[in-house]
PAVO-82185 format. One record per residue (C-alpha): x, z, y; residue number from 0; residue in three letters. Coordinates in Angstrom, 1 decimal. Layout:
BEGIN
        x        z        y     i    aa
        X        Z        Y   NUM   ALA
...
This chain:
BEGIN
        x        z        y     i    aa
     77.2     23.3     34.4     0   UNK
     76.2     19.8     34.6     1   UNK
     76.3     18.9     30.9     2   UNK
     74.0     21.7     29.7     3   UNK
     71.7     21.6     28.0     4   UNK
     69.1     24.2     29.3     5   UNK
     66.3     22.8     31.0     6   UNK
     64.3     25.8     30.8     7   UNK
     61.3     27.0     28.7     8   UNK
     58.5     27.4     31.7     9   UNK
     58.0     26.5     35.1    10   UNK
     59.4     29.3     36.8    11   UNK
     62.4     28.8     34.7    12   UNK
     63.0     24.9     35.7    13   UNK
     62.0     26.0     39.0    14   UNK
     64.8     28.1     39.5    15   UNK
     67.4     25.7     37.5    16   UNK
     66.7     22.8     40.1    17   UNK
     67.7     25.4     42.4    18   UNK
     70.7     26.3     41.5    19   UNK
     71.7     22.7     40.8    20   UNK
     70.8     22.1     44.8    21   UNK
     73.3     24.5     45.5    22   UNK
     75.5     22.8     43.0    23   UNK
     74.6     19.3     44.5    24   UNK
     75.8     20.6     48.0    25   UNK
     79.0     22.1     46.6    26   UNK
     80.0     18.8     45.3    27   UNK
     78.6     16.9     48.3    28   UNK
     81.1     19.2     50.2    29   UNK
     83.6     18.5     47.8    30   UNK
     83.3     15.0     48.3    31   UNK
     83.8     14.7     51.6    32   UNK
     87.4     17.0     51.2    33   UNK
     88.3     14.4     48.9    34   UNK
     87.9     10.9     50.5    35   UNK
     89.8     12.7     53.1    36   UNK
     92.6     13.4     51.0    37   UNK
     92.7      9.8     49.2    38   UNK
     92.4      8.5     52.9    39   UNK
     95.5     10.6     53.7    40   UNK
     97.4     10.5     50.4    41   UNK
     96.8      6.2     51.0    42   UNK
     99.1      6.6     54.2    43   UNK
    101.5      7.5     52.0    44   UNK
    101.0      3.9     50.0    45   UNK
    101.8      2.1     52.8    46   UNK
    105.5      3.4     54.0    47   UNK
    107.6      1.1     55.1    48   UNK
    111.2      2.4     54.4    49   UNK
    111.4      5.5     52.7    50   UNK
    108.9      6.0     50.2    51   UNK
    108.7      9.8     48.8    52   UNK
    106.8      8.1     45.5    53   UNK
    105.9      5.2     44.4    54   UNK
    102.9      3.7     46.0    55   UNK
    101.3      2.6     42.4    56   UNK
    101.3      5.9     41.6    57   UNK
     99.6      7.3     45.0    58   UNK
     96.7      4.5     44.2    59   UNK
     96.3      5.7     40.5    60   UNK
     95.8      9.1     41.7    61   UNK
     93.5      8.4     44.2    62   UNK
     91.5      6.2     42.0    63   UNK
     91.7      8.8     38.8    64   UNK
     90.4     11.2     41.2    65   UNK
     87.6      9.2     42.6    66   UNK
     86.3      8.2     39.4    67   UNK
     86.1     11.6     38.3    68   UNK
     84.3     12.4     41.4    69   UNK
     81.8      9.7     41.0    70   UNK
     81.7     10.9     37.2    71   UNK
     80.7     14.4     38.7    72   UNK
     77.9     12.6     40.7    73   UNK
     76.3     10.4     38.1    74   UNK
     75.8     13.4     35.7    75   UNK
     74.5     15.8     38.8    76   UNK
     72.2     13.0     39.4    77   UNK
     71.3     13.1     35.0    78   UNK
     71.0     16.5     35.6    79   UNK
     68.8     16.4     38.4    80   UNK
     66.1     13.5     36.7    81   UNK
     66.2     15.6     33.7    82   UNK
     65.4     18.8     35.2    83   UNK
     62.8     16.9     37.4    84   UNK
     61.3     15.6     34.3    85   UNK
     60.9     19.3     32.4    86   UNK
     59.4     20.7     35.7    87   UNK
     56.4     17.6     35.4    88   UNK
     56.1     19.0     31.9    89   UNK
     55.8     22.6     32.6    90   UNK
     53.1     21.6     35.2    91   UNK
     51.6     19.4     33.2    92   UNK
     51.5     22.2     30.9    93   UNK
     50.7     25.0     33.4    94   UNK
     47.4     22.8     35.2    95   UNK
     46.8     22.3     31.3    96   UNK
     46.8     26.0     30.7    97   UNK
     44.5     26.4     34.1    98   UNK
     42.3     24.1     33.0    99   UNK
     41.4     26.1     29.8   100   UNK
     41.1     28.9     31.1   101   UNK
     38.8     27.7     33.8   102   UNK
     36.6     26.1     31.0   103   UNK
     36.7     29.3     28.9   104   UNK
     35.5     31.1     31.7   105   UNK
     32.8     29.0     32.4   106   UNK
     31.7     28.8     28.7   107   UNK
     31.5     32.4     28.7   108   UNK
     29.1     32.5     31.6   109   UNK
     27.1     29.3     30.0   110   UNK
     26.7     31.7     26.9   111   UNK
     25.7     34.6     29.2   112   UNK
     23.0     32.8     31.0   113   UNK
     19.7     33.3     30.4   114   UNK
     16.5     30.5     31.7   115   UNK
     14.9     33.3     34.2   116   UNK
     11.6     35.1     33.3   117   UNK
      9.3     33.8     36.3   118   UNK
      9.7     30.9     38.7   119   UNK
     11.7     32.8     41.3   120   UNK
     14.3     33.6     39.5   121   UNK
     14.4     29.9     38.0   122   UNK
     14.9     28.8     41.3   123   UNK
     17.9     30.9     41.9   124   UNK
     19.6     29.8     38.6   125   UNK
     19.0     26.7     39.2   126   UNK
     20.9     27.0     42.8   127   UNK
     23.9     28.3     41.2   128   UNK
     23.9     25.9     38.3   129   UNK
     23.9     23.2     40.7   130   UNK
     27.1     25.0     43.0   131   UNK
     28.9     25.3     39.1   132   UNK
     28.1     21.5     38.6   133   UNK
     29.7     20.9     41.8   134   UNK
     32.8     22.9     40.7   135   UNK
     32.6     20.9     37.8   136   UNK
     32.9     17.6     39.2   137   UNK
     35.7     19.2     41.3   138   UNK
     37.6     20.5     38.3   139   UNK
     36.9     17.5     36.6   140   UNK
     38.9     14.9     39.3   141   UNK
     42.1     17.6     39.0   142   UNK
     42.0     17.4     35.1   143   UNK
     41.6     13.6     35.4   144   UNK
     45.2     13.6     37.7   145   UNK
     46.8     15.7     35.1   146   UNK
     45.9     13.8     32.3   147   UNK
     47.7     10.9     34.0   148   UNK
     51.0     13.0     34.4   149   UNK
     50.6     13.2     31.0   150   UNK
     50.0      9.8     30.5   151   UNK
     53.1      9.3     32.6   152   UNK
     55.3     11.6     30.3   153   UNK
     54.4     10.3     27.3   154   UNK
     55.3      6.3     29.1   155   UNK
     58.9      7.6     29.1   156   UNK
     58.9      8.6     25.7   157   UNK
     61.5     11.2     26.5   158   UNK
     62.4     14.3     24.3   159   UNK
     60.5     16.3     26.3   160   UNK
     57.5     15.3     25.7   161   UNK
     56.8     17.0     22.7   162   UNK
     53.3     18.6     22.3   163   UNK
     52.0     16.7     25.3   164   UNK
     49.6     14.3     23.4   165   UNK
     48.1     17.4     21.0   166   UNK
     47.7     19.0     24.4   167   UNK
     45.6     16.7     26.1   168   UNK
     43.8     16.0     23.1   169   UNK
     42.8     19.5     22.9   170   UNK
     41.7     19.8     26.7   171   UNK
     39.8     16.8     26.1   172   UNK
     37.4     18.4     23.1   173   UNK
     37.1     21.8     25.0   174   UNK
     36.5     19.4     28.0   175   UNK
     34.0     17.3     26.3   176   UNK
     32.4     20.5     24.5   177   UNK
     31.7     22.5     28.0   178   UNK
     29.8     19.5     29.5   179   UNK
     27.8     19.5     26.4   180   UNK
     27.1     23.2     27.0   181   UNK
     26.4     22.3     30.6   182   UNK
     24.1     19.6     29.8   183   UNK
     22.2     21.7     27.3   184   UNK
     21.9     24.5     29.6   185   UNK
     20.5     22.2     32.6   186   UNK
     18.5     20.9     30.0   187   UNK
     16.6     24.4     29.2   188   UNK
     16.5     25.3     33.1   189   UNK
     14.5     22.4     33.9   190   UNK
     12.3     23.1     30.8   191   UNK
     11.8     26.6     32.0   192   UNK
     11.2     25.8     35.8   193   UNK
      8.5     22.6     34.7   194   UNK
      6.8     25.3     32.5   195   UNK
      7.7     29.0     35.3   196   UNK
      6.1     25.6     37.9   197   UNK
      3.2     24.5     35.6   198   UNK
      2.3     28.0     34.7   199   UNK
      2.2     28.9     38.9   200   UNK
      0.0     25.5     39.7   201   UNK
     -2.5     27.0     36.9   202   UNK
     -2.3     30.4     38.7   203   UNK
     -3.1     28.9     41.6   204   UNK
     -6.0     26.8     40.2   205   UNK
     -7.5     30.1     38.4   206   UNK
     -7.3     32.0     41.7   207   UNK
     -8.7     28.8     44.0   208   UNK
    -11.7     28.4     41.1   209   UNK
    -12.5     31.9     41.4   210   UNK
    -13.1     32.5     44.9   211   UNK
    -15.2     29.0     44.9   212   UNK
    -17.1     30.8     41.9   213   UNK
    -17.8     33.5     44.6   214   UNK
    -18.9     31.2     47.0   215   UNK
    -21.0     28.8     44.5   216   UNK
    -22.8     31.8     43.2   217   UNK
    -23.9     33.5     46.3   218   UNK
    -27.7     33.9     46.9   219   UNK
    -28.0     33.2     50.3   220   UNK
    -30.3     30.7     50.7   221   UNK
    -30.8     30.9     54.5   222   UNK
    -33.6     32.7     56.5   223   UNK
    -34.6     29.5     58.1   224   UNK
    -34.7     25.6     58.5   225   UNK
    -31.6     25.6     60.5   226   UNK
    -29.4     28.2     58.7   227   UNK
    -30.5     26.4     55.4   228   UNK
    -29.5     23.5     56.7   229   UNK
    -26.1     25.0     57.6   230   UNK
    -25.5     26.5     54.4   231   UNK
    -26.2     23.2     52.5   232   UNK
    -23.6     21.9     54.6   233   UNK
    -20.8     23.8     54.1   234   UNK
    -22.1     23.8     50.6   235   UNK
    -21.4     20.3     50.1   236   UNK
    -17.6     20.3     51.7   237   UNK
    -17.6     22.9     49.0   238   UNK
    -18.7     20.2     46.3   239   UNK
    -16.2     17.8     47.4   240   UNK
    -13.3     20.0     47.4   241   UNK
    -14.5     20.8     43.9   242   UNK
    -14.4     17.4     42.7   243   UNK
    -11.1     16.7     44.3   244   UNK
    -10.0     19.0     42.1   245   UNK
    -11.0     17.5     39.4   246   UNK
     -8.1     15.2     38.6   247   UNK
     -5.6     18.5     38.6   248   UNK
     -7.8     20.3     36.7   249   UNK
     -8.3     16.8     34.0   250   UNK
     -4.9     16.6     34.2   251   UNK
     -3.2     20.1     33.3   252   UNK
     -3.5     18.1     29.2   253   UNK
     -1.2     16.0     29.9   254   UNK
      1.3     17.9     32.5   255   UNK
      1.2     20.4     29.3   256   UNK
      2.2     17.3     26.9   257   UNK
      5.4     17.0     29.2   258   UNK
      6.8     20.6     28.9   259   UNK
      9.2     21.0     26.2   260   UNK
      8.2     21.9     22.9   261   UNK
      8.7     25.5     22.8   262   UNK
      6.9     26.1     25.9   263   UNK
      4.0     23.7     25.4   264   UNK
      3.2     25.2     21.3   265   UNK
      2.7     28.6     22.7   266   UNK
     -0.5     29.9     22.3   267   UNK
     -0.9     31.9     25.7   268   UNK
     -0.3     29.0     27.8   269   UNK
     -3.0     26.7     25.7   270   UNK
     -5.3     29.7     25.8   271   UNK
     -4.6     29.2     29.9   272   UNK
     -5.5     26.0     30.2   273   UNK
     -8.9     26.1     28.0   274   UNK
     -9.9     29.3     30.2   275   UNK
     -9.2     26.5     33.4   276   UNK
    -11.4     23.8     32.1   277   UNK
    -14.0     26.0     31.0   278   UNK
    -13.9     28.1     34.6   279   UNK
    -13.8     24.5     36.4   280   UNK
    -17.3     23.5     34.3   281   UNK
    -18.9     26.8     35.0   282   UNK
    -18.0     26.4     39.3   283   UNK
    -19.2     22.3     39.1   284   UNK
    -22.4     23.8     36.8   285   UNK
    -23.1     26.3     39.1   286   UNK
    -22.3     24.2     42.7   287   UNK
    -25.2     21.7     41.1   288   UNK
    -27.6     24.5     41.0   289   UNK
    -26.5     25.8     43.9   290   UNK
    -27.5     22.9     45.7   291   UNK
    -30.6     22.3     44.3   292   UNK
    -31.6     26.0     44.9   293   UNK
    -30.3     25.1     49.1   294   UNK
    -32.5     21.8     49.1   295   UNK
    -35.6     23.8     47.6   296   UNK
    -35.1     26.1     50.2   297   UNK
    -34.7     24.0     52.8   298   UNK
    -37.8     22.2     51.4   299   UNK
    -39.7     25.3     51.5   300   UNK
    -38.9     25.8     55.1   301   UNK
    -39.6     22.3     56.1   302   UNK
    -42.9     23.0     54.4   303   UNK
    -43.6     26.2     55.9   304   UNK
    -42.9     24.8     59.2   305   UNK
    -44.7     21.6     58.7   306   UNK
    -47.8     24.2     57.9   307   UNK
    -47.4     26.2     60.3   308   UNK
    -47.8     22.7     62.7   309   UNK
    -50.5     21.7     61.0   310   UNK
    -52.4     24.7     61.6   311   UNK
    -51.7     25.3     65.2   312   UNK
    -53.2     21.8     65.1   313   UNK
    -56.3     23.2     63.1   314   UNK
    -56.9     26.5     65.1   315   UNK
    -57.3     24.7     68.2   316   UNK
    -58.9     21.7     66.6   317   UNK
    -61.4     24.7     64.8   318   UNK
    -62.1     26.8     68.4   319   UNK
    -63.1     23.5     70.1   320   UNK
    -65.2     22.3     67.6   321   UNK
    -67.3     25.4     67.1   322   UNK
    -67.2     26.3     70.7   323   UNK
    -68.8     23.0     71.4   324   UNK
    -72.4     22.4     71.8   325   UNK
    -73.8     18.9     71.2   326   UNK
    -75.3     17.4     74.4   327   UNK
    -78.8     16.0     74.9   328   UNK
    -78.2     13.6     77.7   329   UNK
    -76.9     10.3     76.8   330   UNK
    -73.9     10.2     79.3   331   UNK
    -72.6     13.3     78.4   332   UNK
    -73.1     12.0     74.3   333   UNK
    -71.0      8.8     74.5   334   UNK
    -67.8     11.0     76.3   335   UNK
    -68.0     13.3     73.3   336   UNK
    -68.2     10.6     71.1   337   UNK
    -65.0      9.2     72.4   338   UNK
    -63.7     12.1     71.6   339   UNK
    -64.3     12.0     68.1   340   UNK
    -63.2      8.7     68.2   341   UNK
    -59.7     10.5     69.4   342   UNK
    -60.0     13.1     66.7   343   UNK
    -60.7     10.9     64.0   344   UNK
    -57.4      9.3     64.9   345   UNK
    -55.2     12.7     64.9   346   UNK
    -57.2     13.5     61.6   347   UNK
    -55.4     10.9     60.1   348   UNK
    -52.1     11.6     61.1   349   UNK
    -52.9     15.1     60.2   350   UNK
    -54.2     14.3     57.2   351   UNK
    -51.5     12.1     56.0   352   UNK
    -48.8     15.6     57.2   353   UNK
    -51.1     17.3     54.9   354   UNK
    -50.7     14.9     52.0   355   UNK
    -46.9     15.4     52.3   356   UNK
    -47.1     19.1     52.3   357   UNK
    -49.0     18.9     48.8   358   UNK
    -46.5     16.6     47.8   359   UNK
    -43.7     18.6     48.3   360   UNK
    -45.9     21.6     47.2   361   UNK
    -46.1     19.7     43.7   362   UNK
    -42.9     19.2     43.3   363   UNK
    -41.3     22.9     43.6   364   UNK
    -44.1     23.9     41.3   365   UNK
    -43.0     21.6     38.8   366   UNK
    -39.3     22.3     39.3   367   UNK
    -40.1     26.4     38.5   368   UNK
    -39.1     27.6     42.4   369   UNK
    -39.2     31.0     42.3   370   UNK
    -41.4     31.0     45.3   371   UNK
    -44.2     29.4     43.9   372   UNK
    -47.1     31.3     44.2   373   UNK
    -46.1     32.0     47.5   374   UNK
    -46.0     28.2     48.4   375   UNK
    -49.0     27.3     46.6   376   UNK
    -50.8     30.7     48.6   377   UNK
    -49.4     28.6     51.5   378   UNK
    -50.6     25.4     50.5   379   UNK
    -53.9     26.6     49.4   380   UNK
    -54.8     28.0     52.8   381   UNK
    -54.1     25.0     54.5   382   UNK
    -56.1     22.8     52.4   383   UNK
    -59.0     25.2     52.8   384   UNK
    -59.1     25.2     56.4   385   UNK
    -58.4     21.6     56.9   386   UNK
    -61.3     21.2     54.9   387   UNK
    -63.5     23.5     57.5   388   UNK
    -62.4     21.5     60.0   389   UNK
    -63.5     18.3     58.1   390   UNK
    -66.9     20.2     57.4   391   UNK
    -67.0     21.0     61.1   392   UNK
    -66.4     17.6     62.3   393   UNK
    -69.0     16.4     60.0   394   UNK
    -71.6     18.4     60.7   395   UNK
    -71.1     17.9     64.8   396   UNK
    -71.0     14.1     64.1   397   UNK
    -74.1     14.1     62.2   398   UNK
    -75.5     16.2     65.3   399   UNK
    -73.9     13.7     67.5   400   UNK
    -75.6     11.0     65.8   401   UNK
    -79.5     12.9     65.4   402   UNK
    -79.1     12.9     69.6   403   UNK
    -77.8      9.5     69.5   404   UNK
    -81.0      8.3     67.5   405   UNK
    -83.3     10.0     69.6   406   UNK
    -82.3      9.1     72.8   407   UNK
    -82.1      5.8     72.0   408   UNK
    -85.7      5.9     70.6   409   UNK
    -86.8      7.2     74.0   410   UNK
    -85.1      4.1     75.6   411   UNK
    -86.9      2.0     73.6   412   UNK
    -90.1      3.7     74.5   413   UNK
């Protein structure tokens, strides 16, 4: 039993052999312990004094033939033991060999299987179990490394059974080598497909964020009034600057589109994307200009209208005193009146110069083609004409003022 040769032909096998030889190990581990108790009693016999039933010599030669064998027994249980030891690290070598393949087979068949997602979602999700399969990975990849070492260890003792080892673990090592290479690849083409499934959602995005500013930009509300105009050219212009932050993204999609991968970026839909963005993004910052020159030539119009509409409160009540008032003939009552004037002539001024502004401003949307024109210059024209009866009026009671002024200082002088 001890000299065989059979050191069996799979783990199960040596498995069970290094069973039986523990039972065997125990027999003769009982064994040895009847027999140093019969050398110790057969000695006794060695030492006789008197009557000797056989010759001590031969007691000793006995007991040392029998001991030898014993210890013969031992050394090749021990042999027996190392060597099927030695074939069970084979067989595992050769069983966590024969796991590892099979684990990399299986995972080459669901690299093959895998597609890159057909929207960003389902990008994402790959990604998340690409990453849990690289962690498996890295976890299969420490247990190969401590087989390869067994094996590494097996082929240090250069024993007869380590046939086949080295072609094994070269082998492992190219299928090994190969699957990261598929891995690689594959992480590769899922971070293409979720910069392009991302850059193709940001331009989404943009699209949808440039149309409802178009809707805003383009309205033609203009305001009913100096202060809703006013409010609307405000918002307006938080409006413009949010625009023109968004310039950079939209100035920038070129090059983001430079950094997808090939296949991605040459495809004609997604170019045809970004040229419909840039030309959306001019036609929102085109309109948002207009949009805030119609507000300011609104609001100007308003301003105007209620400058005018100051201005001739300023003239009706200016216009009922003068033609209600009747020049005076006495002196006294003359020089208040002409103080008066004096008063007048100073408001005229500041009128006048109100009046001067309105024209201005008048002039100007005329010349910039504001739709309300002729209703401005209507405006405008009304104003001028009665500031310029109130100029006639003032006039002509002056020049009345100055006839009494004349005579009644000729009768002083008289």
């Amino acid at each position: 039993l001890l000299v065989s040769k059979d050191l069996g032909k799979h783990l199960l096998e040596v498995e069970d052999l290094l069973q039986k030889h523990g039972l065997l190990e125990a027999d003769i581990s009982a064994q040895t312990e009847r027999v140093q108790a019969l050398n110790a009693a057969a000695l006794t016999f060695s030492e006789l004094e008197g009557y000797q039933p056989c010759d001590p010599q031969i007691i000793c030669n006995r007991v040392n033939h029998v001991q030898t064998c014993l210890e013969e027994l031992e050394e090749l249980a021990a042999k027996r033991r190392k060597e099927l030891e030695d074939s069970r690290q084979l067989w595992t070598f050769f069983q966590e060999m024969e796991e590892a393949e099979a684990w990399i087979r299986e995972k080459e068949k669901i690299l093959a299987a895998k597609s890159c997602g057909r929207d960003l979602s389902s990008v994402l999700t790959l990604t998340t179990k690409h990453k849990t399969m690289l962690g498996e990975l890295g976890n299969r990849r420490a247990l190969l490394h401590q087989t390869m070492k067994k094996g590494e260890k097996i082929l240090a003792k250069k024993s007869f059974s380590s046939v086949g080892v080295q072609e094994k673990m070269r082998e492992v090592c190219l299928r090994w080598k190969k699957l990261e290479e598929i891995t690689g690849l594959h992480q590769q083409r899922l971070e293409d497909a979720l910069n392009f499934f991302q850059f193709s959602a940001d331009t989404d995005d943009l699209v949808a964020w440039l149309q409802d500013i178009y809707r805003i930009v383009s309205s033609d509300d203009f305001g009913h009034d100096d202060y809703s105009s006013q409010a609307l050219l405000r918002k307006h212009r938080a409006v413009v600057d949010e625009v023109e932050k968004h310039r950079a993204a939209v100035v920038g999609l070129r090059k983001q589109l430079a950094l997808l991968a090939p296949d991605h970026r040459q495809g004609v839909d997604i170019q045809i994307r970004v040229v419909e963005v840039e030309q959306l993004y001019g036609e929102v910052a085109e309109v948002a200009v207009l949009r805030t020159q119609w507000l300011q030539d609104a609001l100007a119009v308003y301003r105007m209208f209620s400058e005018v509409h100051a201005c001739e409160v300023w003239v009706d009540e200016k216009e009922q005193w003068l033609e209600k008032m009747e020049v005076p003939e006495e002196l006294d009552e003359v020089e208040v009146v002409q103080h008066r004037f004096e008063s007048l002539d100073q408001e005229m001024n500041s009128v006048m110069g109100r009046i001067l502004d309105v024209n201005q401003v008048v002039q100007q949307l005329v010349d910039g083609g504001h739709p309300s024109s002729d209703e401005v210059r209507s405006c405008q024209d009304h104003l001028n004409s009665r500031w310029n009866r109130v100029v006639e009026l003032v006039e002509t009671k002056k020049s009345q003022l100055s006839s009494v002024l004349k005579i009644q200082n000729f009768l002083l002088e008289c």
